[in-house]
N, C-alpha and C positions, 0 to 999 in steps of 0.2 A: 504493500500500500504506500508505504513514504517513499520511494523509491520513482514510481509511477506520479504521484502528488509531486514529487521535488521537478519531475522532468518536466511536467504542463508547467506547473510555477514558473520555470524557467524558463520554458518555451514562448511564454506571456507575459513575463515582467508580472506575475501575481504579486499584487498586496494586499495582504489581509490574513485571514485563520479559516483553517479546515477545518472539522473536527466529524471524528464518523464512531458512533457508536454501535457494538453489535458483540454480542453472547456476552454480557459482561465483560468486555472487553474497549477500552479508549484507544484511540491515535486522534492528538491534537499537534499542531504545528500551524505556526506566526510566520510569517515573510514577508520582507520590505521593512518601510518607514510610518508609523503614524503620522511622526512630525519631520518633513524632508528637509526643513533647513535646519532646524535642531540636530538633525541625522538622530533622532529618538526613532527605535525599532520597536514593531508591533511587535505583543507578546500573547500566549494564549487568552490571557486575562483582561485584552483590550477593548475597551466599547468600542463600538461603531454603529452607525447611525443605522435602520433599517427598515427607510425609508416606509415603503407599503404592505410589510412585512407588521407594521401597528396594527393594521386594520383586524389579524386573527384577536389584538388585544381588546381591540376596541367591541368586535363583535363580542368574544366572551364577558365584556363587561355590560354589555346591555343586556344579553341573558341572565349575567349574575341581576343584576334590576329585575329581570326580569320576574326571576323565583322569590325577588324579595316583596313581589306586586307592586312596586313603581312604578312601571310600565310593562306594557305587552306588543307582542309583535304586531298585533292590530290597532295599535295604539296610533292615529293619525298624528302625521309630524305636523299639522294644521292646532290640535288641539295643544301644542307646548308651544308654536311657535307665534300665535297671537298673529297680529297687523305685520313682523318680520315678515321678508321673502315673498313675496305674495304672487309670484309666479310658481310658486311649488303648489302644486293642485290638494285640493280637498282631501282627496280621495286615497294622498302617498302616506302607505304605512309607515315600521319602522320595518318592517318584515319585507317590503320593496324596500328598501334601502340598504338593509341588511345584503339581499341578494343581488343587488345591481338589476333589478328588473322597474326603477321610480320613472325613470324616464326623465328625472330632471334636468336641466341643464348643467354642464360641467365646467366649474372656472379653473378649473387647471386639464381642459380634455385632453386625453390620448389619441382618440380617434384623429385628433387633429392632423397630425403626422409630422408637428415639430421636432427638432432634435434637442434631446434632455438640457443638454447642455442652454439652449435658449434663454435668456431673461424671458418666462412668462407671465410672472406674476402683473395685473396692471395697480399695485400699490408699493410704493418702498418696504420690504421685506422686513425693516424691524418696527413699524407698526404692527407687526401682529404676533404681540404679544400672549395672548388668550385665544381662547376659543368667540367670546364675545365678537373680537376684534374682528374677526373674518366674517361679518355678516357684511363688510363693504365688498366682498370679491365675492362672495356667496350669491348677490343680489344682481338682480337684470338679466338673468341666463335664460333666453324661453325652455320649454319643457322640447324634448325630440320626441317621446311618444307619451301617450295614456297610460298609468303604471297599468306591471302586471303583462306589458302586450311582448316585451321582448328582453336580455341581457345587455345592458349597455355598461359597463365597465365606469365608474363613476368615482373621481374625489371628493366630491360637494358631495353625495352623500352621506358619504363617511364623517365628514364636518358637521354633516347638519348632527350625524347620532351621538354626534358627541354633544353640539349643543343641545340636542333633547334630553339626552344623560344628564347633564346638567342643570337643566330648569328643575327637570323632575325629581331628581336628588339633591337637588341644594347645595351640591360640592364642585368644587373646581376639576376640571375633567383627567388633568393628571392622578389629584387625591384618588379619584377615582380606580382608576387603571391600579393604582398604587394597592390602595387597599380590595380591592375586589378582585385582581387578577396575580397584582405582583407578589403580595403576602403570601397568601395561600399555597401559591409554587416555590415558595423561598428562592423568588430573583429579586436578589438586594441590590445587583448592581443596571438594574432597568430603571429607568427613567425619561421624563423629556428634559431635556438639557438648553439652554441655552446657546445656537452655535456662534455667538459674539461672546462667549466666556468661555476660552477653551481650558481646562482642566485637564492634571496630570491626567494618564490612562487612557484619555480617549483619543480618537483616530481623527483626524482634520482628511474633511473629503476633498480630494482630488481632481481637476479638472483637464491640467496636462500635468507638465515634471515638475510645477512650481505654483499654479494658479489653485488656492482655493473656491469651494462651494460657497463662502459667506455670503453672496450678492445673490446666490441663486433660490435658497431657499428662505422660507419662514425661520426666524430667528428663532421662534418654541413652536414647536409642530405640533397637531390636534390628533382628532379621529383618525387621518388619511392614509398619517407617517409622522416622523419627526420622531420616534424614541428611540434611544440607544441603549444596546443591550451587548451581552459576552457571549461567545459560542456555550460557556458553561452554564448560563442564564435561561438558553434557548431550550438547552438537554431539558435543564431542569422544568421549563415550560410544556412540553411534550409528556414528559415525565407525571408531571400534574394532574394535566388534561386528562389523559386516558386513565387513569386512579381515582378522579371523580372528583379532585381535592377544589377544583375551581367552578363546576357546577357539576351538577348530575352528572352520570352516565348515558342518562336517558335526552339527554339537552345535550349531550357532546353527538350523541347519533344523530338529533337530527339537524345539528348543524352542520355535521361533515357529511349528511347525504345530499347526492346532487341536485342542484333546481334547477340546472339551465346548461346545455353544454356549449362549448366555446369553442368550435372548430377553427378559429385563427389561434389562439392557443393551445391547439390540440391537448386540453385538459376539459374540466367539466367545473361547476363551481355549486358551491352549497352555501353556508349563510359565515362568510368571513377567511372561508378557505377553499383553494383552491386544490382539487383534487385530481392526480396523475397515474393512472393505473390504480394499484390499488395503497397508493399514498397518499398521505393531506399533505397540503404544501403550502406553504407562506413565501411568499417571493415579494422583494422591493426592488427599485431602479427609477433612479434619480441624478439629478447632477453629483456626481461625485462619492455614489451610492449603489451598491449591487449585495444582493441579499439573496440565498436559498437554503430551505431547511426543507426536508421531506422526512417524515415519518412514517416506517413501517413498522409494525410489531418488532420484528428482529434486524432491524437497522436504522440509524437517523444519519443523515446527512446531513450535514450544514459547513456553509459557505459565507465569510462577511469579508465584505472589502470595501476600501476606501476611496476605489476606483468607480464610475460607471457601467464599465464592460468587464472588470476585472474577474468576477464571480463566477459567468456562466462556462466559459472553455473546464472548468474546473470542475465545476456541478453536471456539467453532461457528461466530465469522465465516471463522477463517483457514481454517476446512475448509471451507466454501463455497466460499472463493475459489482454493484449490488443489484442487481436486477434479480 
């Protein structure tokens, strides 16, 4: 396995951490820089950021609301969200939102066919501090269809379930994630970070051999993306989930069963994850950000880097070779 891992790594300028777990058994391994003009070297222990790869936390934490009866998946994002957004229709639950079937409109689209790298955002990047903050980029979007009619791949959804999480818990949407998803799994080193405060241990995303992500993204990231977590955080995550320790068992089924398939991602999607054969998967990709973690019974894979592209040559070997 290191052996095969060291030659892609190399083969690619990988930066970032491996880590594959299977029969009780670890192989973790760091390569490159977190910080390239410090020359500080990533370590297995290193956060990085992972991007869209939030959204499995953000879904788990609206189900955990969910079992606490704060809200429910038929809960309309109309009845938390008052006079806000008022192009989001009546009728969009959280349960279309949950699944990418709302039909909203999307203020950071993919459909689009920009390149990540882009400045897309249309507000300066450290106004959006909270979750509140993002109702100026959240607003004016029209709807693409009637929820419910089709899968359209969505960030503003994601924002808006956090700002529903929110109104309707009375907590700030990280406290949230914190206490409802991160405790429970004992990931202490997950959080949303600030990326204008960089801190020992974490990874500074990468745009070429010297340009950081600071301008590209949200200064504290919401629902969509924006938290940073450790390969050993991720284990631990996976770990959780299927033990029941962060909801049921019975609310983990049927959120990793499919609702929608995705043939331009030749994978299928359920409510916060994406599912690959017979894996769950959490994948992020962003400026300066690339994330994969797949979970099988007797193997997990995972992949962070501080790059955009860095992850997947690397994540298509390790699913080769556990297959």
């Amino acid at each position: 396995m290191e052996e095969i891992v060291d030659a892609v790594a190399a083969g690619t300028g990988f930066s970032g951490v491996v880590r594959v777990d299977s029969g009780g058994r670890t192989f973790a391994k760091a390569y490159s820089f977190a910080h390239r003009g410090l020359r500080v070297r990533n370590t297995v222990g290193t956060r990085f950021a992972l991007a869209s790869g939030t959204k499995g936390l953000t879904a788990l934490t609206i189900a955990a609301l969910a079992e606490r009866g704060v809200l429910g998946l038929d809960t309309t994002a109309r009845s938390l969200l008052g006079a806000d957004l008022p192009l989001i229709g009546d009728e969009v639950t959280v349960g279309h939102l949950l699944a990418h079937t709302s039909g909203i409109g999307d203020y950071c689209d993919e459909e689009a066919g920009r390149p990540v790298t882009d400045h897309v955002l249309p507000v300066p990047v450290h106004e959006l501090e909270s979750t509140e903050d993002y109702l100026g980029v959240l607003d004016g979007h029209p709807p693409k269809f009637p929820p419910g009619q089709r899968f359209s791949y969505c960030n503003s959804g994601y924002v808006v379930l956090a700002l529903l999480a929110e109104r309707a818990a009375r907590r700030p949407f990280p406290d949230l994630v914190r206490e409802l998803v991160c405790e429970p799994a004992g990931m202490a080193a997950t959080a949303f970070l600030r990326s204008d405060e960089p801190a020992a241990g974490v990874a500074l995303g990468y745009l070429g051999q010297t340009r950081t992500n600071v301008f590209h993204l949200p200064v504290t990231g919401s629902g969509d993306g924006g938290v940073y977590s450790t390969a050993a955080d991720v284990h631990a995550f996976w770990a959780a989930l299927f033990a029941g320790r962060i909801v049921p068992l019975s609310r983990v089924r049927e959120m990793t069963a499919a609702r929608s398939g995705v043939p331009s991602e030749a994978m299928r999607y359920g409510l916060g994850f994406w599912l690959d054969g017979d894996a769950v998967v959490l994948e992020g990709y962003d400026a300066g950000v690339s994330f994969r973690t797949a979970y099988r019974p007797e193997v997990t894979c995972t992949v962070l880097s501080n790059t955009a592209e860095g992850a997947w040559p690397l994540a298509r070997r390790l699913a080769e070779l556990t297959a």
